[in-house]
Structure formats: structure tokens, C-alpha cells
C-alpha positions as CSV (number, residue, x, y, z in Angstrom):
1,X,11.0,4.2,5.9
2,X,13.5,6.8,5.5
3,X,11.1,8.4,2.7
4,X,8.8,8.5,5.5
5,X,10.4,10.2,8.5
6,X,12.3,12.3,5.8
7,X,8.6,13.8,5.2
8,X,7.6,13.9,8.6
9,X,10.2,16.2,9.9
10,X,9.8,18.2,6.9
11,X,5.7,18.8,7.8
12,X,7.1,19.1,11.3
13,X,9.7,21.5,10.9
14,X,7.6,23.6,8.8
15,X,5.0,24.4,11.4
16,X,5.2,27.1,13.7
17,X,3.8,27.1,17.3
18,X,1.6,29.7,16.5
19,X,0.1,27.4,13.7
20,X,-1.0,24.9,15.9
21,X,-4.3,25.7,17.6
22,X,-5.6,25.0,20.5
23,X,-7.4,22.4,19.5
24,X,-4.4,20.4,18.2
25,X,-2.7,20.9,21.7
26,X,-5.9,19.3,23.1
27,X,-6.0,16.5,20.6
28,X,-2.1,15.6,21.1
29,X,-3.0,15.2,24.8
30,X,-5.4,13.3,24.2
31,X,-3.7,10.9,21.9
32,X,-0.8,10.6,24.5
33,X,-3.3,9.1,27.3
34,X,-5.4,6.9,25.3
35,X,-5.0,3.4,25.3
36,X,-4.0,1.9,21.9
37,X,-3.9,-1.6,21.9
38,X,-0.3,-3.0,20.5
39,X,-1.8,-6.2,18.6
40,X,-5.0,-7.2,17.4
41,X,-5.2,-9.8,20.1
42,X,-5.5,-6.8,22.5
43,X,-8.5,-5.1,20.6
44,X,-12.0,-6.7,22.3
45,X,-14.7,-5.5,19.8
46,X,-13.1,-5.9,16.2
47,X,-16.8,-5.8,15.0
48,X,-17.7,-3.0,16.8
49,X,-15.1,-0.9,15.1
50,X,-15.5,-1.9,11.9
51,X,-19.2,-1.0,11.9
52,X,-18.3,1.7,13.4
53,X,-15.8,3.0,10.9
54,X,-18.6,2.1,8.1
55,X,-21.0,4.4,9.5
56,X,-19.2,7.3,10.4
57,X,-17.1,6.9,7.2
58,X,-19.6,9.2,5.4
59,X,-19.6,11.9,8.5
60,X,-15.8,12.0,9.0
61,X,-15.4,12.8,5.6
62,X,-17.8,15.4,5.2
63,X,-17.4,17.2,8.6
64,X,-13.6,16.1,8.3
65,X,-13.7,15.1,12.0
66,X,-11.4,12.5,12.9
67,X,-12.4,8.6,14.3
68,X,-11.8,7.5,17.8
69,X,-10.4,4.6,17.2
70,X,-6.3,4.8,17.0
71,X,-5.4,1.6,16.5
72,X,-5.5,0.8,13.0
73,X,-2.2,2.6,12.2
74,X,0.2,1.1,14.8
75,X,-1.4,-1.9,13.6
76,X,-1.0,-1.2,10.0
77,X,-4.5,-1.5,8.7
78,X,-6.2,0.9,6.7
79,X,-7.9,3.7,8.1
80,X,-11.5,2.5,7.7
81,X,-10.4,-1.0,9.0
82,X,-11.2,-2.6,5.9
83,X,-7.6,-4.3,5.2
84,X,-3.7,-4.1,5.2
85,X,-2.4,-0.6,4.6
86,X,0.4,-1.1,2.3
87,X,1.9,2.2,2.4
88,X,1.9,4.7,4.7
89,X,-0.8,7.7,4.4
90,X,2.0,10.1,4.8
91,X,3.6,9.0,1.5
92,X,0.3,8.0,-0.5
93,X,0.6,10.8,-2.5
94,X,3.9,10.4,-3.5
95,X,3.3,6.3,-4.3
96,X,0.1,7.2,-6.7
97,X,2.9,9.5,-9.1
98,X,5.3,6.5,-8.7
99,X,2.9,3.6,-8.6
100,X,2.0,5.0,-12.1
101,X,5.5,5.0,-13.6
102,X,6.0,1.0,-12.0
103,X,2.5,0.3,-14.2
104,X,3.9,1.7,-17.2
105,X,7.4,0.0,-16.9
106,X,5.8,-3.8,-15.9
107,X,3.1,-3.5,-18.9
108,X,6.9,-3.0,-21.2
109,X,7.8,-5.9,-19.3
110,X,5.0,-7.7,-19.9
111,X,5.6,-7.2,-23.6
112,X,8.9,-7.8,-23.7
113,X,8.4,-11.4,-22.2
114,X,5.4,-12.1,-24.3
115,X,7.8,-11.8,-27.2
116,X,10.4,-13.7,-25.3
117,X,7.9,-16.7,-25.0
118,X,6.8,-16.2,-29.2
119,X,10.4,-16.7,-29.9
120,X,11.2,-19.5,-27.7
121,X,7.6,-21.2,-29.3
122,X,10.0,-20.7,-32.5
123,X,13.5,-22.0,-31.3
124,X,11.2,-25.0,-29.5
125,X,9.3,-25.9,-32.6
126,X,12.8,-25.3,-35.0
127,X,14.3,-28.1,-31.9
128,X,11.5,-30.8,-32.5
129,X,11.8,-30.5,-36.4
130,X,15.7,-31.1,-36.4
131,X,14.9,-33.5,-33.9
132,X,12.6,-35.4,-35.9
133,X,14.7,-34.7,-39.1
134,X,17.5,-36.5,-37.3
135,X,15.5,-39.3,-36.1
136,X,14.1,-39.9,-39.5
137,X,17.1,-39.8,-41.1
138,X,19.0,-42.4,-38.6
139,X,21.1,-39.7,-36.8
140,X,19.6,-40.7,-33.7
């Protein structure tokens, strides 16, 4: 969260007002009056949207023009509706560098318990032969 808002007042800061265009005055207007729906519950045509989002998925991203639906983030699904956004688009880019480094440390993990289990096969197997040495013998 703090990563987050960190990165957003950085962008934020970093823009002047004669960067903005008109167009993004417009846009932030616009945002501001729309209705967003707060839950899912609220939204009335799930479908709609979805199919929506399928076929203009291909237009958006070549014309790079944005969807009208603006629910899916304060919901937290992903921007093409098609699940649970996990992390925030804002920081995506900074997860894939890290998300790499986790994958590298859990497959050392993964071979570190792999040979955890081959020696407790060994210490198990030792167990049952003094066990049945004992037994055998009258120990027990």
C-alpha cells in the first residue's frame, strides 16, 4: 500500500500543469461525475461488460483509447474483467523484477526441502531397522 501511494505522488508530483492536456482535464471531469458502482451487487449487466471488454480489448490496445467501464479497479478485478487483480497496475512493473527474484528463492526452497524429505526417508528407514533389530533381539 505504501509502495503504492509512494509511486503515485511521485508520477503526480512529477507532472506539470502544462503537461496535462486538455484532454486529460476533460477526462478527470468526466471520471468525477460518473457513476461507479461500489460492489458487484451494484453492477446490472456483468455480461455486458465482459463482452464488452473482449471486443474492444483488441481496439483499446491498438488505438490506446481507454474503456468506459470504471469499475473494475475499485472493485479490484483485472482490467479486462477477466479475474482478481492481485496487484495493482501502478506497481506491475515493479512486481514482474521482484516476482522473478521470489521464483528463484522458492525453487532453492524447493530443493532444500526435497533434500530435507531424502534425509528424513534415511533417518525413518535407519528408525524401523533398529526398531526391528530391537524387537528381534528381545529389547522390546
Amino acid at each position: 500500500m505504501d509502495q503504492y501511494l509512494t509511486k503515485a505522488m511521485m508520477i503526480a508530483a512529477d507532472r506539470t500543469s502544462e503537461q496535462r492536456t486538455d484532454q486529460d482535464r476533460v477526462d478527470d471531469e468526466v471520471f468525477k461525475k460518473a457513476y461507479i458502482p461500489r460492489t458487484l451487487t451494484e453492477v446490472s449487466h456483468y455480461e455486458r461488460d465482459v463482452d464488452l471488454m473482449k471486443t474492444k480489448e483488441e481496439e483499446s490496445a491498438i488505438s490506446g483509447h481507454h474503456d468506459n467501464v470504471l469499475y473494475q479497479t475499485l472493485t479490484g478485478l483485472k482490467k479486462d474483467l477477466s479475474g482478481v487483480q492481485t496487484v495493482p497496475a501502478l506497481l506491475e512493473d515493479d512486481q514482474s523484477s521482484s516476482s522473478e527474484e521470489e521464483e528463484e528463492e522458492e525453487e532453492g526452497e524447493k530443493d532444500e526441502e526435497e533434500e530435507d524429505e531424502e534425509e528424513q526417508t534415511e533417518e525413518s528407514q535407519l528408525d524401523k531397522k533398529v526398531f526391528n533389530s530391537c524387537v528381534s533381539s528381545g529389547q522390546i
